[in-house]
C-alpha positions in Angstrom: 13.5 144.5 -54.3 17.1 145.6 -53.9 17.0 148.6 -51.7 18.8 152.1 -52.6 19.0 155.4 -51.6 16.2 155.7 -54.2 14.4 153.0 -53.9 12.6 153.2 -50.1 12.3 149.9 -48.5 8.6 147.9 -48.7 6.3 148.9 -46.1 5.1 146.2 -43.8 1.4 146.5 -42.4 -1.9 145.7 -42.2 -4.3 146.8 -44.6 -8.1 146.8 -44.5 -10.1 145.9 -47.2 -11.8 148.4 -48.7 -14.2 147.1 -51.5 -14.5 143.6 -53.2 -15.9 142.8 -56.3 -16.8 139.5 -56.7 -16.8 138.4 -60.9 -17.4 135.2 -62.9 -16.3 132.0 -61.3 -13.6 132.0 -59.0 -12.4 135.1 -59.9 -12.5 138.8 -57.2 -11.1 142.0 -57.1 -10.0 143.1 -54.0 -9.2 146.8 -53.3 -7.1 147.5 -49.8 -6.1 150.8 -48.2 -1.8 150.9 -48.1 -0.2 154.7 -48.8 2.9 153.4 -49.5 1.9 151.0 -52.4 -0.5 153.2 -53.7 1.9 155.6 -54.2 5.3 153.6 -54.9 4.0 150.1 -57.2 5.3 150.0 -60.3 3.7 147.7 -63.1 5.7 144.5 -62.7 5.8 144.8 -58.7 3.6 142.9 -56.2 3.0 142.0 -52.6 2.9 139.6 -49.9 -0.3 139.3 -48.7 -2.8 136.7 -46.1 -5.9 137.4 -44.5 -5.7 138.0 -41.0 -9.0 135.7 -40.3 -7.1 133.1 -41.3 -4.5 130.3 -39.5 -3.8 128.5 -43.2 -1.6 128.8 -44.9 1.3 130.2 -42.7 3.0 132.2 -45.5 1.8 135.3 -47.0 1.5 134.8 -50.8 2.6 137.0 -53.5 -0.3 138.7 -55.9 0.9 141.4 -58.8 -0.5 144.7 -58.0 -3.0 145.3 -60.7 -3.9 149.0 -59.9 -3.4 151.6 -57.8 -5.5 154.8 -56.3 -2.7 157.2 -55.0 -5.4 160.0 -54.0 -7.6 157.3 -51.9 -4.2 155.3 -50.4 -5.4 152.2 -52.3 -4.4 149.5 -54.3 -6.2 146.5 -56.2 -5.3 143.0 -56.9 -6.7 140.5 -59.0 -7.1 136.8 -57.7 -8.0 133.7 -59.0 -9.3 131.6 -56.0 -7.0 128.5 -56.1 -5.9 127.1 -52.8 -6.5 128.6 -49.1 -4.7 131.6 -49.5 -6.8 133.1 -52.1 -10.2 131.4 -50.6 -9.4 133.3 -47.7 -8.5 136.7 -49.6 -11.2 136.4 -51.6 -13.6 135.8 -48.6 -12.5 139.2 -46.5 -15.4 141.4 -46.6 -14.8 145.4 -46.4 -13.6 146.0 -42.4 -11.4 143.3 -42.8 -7.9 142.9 -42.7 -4.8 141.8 -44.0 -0.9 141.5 -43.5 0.9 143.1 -46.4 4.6 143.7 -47.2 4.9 146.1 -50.6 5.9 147.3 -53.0 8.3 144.7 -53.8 10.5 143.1 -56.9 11.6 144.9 -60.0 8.9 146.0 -62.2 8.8 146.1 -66.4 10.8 148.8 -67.8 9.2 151.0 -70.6 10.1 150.0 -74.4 12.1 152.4 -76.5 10.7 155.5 -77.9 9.0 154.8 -81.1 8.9 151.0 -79.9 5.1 149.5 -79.3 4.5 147.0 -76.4 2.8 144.0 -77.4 1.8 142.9 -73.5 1.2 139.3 -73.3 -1.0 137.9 -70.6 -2.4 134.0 -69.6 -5.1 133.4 -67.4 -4.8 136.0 -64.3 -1.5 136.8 -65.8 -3.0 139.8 -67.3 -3.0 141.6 -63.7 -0.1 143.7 -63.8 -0.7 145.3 -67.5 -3.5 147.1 -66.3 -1.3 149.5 -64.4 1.0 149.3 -66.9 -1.1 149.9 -70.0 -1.4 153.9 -67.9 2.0 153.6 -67.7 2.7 153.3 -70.4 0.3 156.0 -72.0 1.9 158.4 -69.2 4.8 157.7 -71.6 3.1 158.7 -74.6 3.9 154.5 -75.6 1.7 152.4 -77.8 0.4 149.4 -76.7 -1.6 146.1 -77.5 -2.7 143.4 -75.3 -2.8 139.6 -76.3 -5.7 137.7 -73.4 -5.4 134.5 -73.6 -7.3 131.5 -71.4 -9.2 128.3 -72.0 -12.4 129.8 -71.8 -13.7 133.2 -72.5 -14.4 132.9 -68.4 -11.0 132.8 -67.9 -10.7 136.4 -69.8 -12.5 138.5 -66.8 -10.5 141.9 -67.0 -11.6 142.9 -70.2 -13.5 145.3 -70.1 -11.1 147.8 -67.9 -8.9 147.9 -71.1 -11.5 148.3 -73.8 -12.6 151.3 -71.9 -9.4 152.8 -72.1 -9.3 152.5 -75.8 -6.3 149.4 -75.4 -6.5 147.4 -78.6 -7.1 143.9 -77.0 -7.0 140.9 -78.7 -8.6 137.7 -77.2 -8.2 133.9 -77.8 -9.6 131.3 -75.8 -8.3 127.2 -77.0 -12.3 126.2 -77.2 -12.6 129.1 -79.4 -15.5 130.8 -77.4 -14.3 134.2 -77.8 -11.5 135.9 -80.0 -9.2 133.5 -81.4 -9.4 130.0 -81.9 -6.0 128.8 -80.5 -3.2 130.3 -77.9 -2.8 133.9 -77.1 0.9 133.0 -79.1 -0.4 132.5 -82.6 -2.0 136.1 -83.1 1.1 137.6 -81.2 2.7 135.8 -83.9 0.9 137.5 -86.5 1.6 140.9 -85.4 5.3 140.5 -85.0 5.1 139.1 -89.0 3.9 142.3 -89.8 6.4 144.4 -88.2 8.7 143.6 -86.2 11.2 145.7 -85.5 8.8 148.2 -84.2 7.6 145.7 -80.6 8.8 145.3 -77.3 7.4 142.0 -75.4 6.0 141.8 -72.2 4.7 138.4 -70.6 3.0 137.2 -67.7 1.6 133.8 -67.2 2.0 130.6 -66.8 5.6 128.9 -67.3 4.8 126.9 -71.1 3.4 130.4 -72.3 6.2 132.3 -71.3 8.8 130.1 -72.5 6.8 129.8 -76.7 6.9 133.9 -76.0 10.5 134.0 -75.3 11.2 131.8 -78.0 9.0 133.4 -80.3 10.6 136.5 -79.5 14.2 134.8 -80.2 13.4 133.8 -83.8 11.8 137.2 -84.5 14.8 139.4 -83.1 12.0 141.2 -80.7 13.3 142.1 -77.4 11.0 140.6 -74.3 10.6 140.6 -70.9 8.9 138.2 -68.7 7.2 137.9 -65.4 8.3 135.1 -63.6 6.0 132.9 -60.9 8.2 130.4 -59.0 6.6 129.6 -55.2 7.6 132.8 -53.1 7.9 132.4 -49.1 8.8 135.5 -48.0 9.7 138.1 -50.8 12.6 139.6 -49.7 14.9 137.1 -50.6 15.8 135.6 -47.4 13.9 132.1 -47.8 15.5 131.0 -51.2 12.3 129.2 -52.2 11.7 131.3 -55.5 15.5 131.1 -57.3 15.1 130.8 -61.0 18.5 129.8 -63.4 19.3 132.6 -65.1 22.4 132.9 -67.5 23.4 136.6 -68.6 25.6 136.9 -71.9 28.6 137.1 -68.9 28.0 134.4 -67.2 29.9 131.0 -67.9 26.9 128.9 -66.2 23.6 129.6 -64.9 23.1 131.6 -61.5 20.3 130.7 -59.3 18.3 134.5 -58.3 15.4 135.2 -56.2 12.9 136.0 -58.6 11.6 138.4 -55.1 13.9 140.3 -55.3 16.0 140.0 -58.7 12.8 139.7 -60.2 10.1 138.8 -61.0 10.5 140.7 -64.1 13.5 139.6 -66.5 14.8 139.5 -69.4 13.8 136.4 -71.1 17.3 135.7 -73.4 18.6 134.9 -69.5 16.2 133.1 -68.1 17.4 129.5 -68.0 14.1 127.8 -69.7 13.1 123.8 -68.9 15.7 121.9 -71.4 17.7 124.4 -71.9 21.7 124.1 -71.1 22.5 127.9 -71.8 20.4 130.8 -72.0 19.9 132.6 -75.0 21.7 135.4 -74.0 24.9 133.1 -73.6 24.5 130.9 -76.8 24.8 134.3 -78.7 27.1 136.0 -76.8 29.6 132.8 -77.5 28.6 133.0 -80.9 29.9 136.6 -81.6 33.2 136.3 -79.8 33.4 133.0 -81.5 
């Protein structure tokens, strides 16, 4: 996160859990007490975070910020247990502690007055529209959330959004809840029926976010994206999460820290797999063609 005079710089320290829910599988909420994240994080932002009961892995690992508690000092992230660092996350019990750096990155930025988000989430991607979805009615913004996983167990955060009264709309590919299919095809459907009225938001794995941008491209719908590259140290000093991005400006692709230049961007820059220029720069050539 690029610091300015009004933007503070991320708070390093460590934070004790709270509360942990355990849910379905290998999924866990973990709630920890920070004051500085709970009342800085943005929807979009995240933070660097390993369990202080554990040697492995060396590296703190980044998790999106999923909600925050400004009047308790807390925040809560969503994990998916999938290598040591989250086993030994989702393992702290309350008392416990953890090393954190946060807030950090750049978070979403609300769609235009009149505009409706259409938040697009894969898997444990759908952590950071939580916090966004109350943004976003702070805002007085419309919004609707596409969940999309495998399985309906890979759809665990449900029910915080249909108690909000967030129109959610679920696919699973085995068809065992909501939509037979990817989470792209009834995105697709909405933008048919109007699209000049949608901003996109996306988070989730690389292939997703890539059919959303492109989805996005053909129907003249702006988009941002939330992008996951391996992160080391989140402040943009280890040059392990650079991304190729291309803005309308640019004769050829730059390589940004997604830590701190990111993780949210916009996806007519973001260089995609195949790709030799960005969106942004293929139409940008074409106008002053």
């Amino acid at each position: 996160m690029t610091t300015t005079a009004t933007s503070p710089p991320p708070v390093n320290r460590d934070v004790g859990l709270v509360a942990r829910q355990a849910l379905e599988g290998p999924y866990v909420l973990l709630t920890f007490r920070h004051p500085e994240v709970a009342t800085r994080a943005r929807a979009g932002q995240f933070v660097m975070i390993k369990a202080n009961t554990a040697g492995e892995p060396l590296l703190r690992r980044p998790f999106s910020i999923m909600a925050v508690a400004p009047e308790d000092e807390t925040f809560t992230l969503f994990l998916k247990v999938v290598g040591p660092g989250s086993r030994a996350l989702a393992e702290l019990r309350p008392g416990e502690t953890a090393g954190c750096l946060g807030p950090l990155g750049r978070p979403f930025t609300l769609p235009p007055e009149g505009h409706e988000a259409l938040l697009v989430a894969g898997g444990y991607g759908i952590a950071p529209f939580l916090l966004f979805s109350e943004e976003l009615d702070r805002a007085r913004r419309r919004c609707q959330v596409f969940y999309g996983g495998r399985t309906a167990a890979d759809l665990q955060l449900r029910a915080p959004f249909e108690s909000r009264g967030v129109s959610l709309a679920c696919s699973t590919e085995d068809g065992g809840l909501g939509h037979r299919g990817r989470v792209t095809e009834p995105l697709a459907a909405r933008l048919d029926r109007a699209p000049g009225s949608a901003t996109i938001y996306a988070c989730g794995p690389d292939a997703m976010l890539h059919a959303v941008a492109v989805l996005a491209a053909e129907r003249g719908v702006p988009a941002q994206v939330s992008l996951d590259p391996w992160m080391g140290c989140g402040l943009g000093t280890c040059l392990g999460c650079v991304v190729r991005i291309q803005r309308a400006e640019d004769p050829r692709a730059k390589y940004r820290c997604a830590c701190t230049e990111g993780p949210v961007f916009d996806a007519r820059d973001v260089l995609w797999a195949g790709e030799v220029s960005s969106r942004a720069r293929r139409e940008g050539a074409a106008v002053h063609r």
